[in-house]
C-alpha positions in Angstrom: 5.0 -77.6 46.6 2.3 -74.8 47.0 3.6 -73.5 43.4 1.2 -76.6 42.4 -1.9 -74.5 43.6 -1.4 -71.6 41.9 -0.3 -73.5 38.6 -3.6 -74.8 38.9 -5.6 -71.8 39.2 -4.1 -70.2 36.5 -4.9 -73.2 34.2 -8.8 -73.2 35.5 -8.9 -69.0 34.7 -7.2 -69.8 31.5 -9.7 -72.6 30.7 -13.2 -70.7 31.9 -11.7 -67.9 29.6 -11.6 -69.9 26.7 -14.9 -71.3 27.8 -15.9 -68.0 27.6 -14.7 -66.9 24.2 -15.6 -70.1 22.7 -19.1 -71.0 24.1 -21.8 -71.9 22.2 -24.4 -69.6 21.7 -27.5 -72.4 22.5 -30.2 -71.4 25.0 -31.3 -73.4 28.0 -30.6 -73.4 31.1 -28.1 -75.3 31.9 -25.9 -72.9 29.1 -26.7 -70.1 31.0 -26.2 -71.7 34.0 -22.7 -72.2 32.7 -22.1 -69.3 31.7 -23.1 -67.4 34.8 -20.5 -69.8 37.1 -17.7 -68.9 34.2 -17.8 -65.2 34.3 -18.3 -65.1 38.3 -15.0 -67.4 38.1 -12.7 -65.4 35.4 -13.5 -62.4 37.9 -12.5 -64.3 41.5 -9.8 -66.2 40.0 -7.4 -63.2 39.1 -7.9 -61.7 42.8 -7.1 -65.6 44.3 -4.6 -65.7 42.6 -3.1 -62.2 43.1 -3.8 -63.2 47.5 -1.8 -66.7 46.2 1.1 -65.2 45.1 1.3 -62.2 47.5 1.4 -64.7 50.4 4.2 -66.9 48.5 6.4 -63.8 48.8 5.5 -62.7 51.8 6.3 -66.2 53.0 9.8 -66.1 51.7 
């Protein structure tokens, strides 16, 4: 079930996305903080997922 992995991924990009798009505007620097971690992740996530699926099919 390695299917489950990428499922998973794809829920986490999906979620920092609307983390994203939804955040609160507040300072402080555990916001920030927050915010820095999300948009390093809604970049890396695509390209994990991209190696994910590349390998499935090589696989099979």
């Amino acid at each position: 079930m390695a299917d489950t992995r990428i499922i998973q991924l794809a829920t986490l990009w999906f979620a920092v996305l609307i983390y994203i798009q939804t955040g609160s505007g507040g300072g402080g620097a555990v916001n920030l903080a927050v915010g820095v971690i999300a948009i390093l992740l809604a970049y890396i996530l695509p390209l994990t997922l991209v190696i994910f699926v590349t390998l499935q099919l090589v696989d099979r």
